[in-house]
Legacy VTK file of the C-alpha trace (Angstrom):
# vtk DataFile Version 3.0
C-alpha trace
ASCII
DATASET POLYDATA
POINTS 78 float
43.511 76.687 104.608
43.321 76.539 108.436
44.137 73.488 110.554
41.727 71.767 112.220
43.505 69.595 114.721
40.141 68.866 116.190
39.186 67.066 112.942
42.629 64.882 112.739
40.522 61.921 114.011
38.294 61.711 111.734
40.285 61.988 108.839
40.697 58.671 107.080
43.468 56.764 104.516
40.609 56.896 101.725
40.378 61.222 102.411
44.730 61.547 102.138
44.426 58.418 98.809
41.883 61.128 97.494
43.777 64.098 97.635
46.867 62.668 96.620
45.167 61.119 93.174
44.159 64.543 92.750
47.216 66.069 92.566
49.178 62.915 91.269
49.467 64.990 87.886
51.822 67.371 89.148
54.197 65.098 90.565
57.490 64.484 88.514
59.697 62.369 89.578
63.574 62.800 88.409
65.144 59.763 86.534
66.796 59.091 88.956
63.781 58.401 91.404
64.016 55.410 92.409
67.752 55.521 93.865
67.178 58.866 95.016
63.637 59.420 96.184
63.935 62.893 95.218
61.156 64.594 92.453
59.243 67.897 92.103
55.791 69.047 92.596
54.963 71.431 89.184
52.984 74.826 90.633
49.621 74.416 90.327
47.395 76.788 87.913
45.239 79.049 89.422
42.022 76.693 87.930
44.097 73.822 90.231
44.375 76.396 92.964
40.524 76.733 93.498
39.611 73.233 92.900
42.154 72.570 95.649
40.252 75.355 97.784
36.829 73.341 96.896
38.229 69.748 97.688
39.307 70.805 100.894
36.257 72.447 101.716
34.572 69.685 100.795
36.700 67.251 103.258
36.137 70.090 106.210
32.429 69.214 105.232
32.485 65.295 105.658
34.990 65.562 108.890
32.655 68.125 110.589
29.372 65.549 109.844
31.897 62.101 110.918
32.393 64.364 113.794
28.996 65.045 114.796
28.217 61.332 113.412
30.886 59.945 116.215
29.499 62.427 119.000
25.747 61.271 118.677
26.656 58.217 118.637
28.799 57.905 121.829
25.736 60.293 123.225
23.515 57.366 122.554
25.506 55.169 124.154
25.343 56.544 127.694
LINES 1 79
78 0 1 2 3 4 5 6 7 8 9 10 11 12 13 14 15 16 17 18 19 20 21 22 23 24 25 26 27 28 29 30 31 32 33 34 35 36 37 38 39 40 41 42 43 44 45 46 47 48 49 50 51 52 53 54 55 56 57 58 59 60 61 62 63 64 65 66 67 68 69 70 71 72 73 74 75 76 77
């Protein structure tokens, strides 16, 4: 997926809590987690691969309208 720096500010802590429920599944954590902070990420299945694709679509989507949201706005204010 490409970066779009120009989006960073509209991203939110509820759009990187989404994402990371979503791929919560795939985290394992080693026994020894806790003492270590060290775990693994399982590869994802190709089904994961294009519902990641989708989701992040989808949040490109809703930071392109905040974006435009944000701009009329301060538009409206001058």
């Amino acid at each position: 997926m490409k970066l779009r720096t120009d989006l960073l500010k509209q991203l939110t802590a509820e759009d990187i809590l989404e994402e990371a429920e979503a791929n919560q599944h795939r985290y394992k954590a080693e026994p020894t987690f806790s003492k270590t902070g060290v775990g693994s990420l399982l590869p994802a299945s190709a089904e994961e691969r294009e519902q990641e694709a989708a989701r992040g679509e989808a949040l490109v989507q809703r930071l392109k309208e905040r974006a435009r949201r944000s701009e009329n706005e301060r538009a409206g204010k001058k």
